[in-house]
N, C-alpha and C positions, 0 to 999 in steps of 0.2 A: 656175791651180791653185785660185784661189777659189769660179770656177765647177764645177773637177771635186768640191770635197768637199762644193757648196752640191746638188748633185748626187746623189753618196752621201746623203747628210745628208737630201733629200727621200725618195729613195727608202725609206730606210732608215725614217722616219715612213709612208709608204703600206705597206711591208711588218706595221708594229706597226699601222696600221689596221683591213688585210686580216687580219690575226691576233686582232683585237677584234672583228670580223665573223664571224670565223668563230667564234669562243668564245661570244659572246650567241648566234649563231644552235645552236649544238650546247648550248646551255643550254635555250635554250626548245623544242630537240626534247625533249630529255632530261627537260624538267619535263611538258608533254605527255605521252610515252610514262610515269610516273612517274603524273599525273593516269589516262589510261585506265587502268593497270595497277589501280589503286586504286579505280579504278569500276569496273570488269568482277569484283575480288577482296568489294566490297561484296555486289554482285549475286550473285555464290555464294555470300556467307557467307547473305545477306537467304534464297535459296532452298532453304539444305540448311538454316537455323535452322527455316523454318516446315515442313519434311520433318519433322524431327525433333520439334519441337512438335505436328505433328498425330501424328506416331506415338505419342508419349508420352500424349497427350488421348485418343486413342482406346485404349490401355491401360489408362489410369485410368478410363474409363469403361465398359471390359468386364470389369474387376477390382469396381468399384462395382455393376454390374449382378450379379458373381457372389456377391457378399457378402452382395447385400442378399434375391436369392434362396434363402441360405444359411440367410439368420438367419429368413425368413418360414418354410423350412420349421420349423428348429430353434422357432419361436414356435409353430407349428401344434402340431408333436407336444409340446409342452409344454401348450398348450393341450388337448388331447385327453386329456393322463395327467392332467389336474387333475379332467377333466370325469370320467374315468372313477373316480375314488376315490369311496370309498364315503364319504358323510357320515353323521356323529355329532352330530345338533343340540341331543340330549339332554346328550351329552356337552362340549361346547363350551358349554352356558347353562350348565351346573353352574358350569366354567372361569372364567365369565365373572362369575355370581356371588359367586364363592369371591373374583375378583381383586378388585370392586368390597366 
């Protein structure tokens, strides 16, 4: 009898072995696929981040382009109605000596 339960009793330890084999092994698949999953989700965040960073840069910079030809004309024609006024120098030294 000694020898059948020294028997069970072996087995019984190669069974909880083979079940610690198979758990570390289904662990470090699982941290593996868990590792790829996590580099491959990098890799798409890294490629739609600079999609969207160049969309953005290139917005702001056709937006700055539109402003800044906005304001040149808007200076032009401001430029133009100053030049166009009739000047008073007579009138302005009078101004000038009345303030001093």
């Amino acid at each position: 009898m000694a020898d059948s339960e020294a028997d069970v009793i072996s087995h019984l330890l190669d069974v909880e072995q083979n079940a610690f084999v198979q758990v570390k092994e289904a662990q470090e698949k699982a941290n593996k696929m868990v590792g790829e999953a996590r580099s491959e989700a990098d890799s798409q965040f890294k490629t739609r981040y600079e999609e969207i960073a160049s969309e953005l840069d290139k917005e702001f910079l056709d937006e700055r382009k539109r402003i800044v030809e906005e304001h040149n004309v808007s200076l032009s024609a401001f430029k133009d109605s100053v030049q166009k006024k009739e000047k008073n120098k007579s009138a302005f030294e009078n101004f000038v000596k009345k303030a001093i």
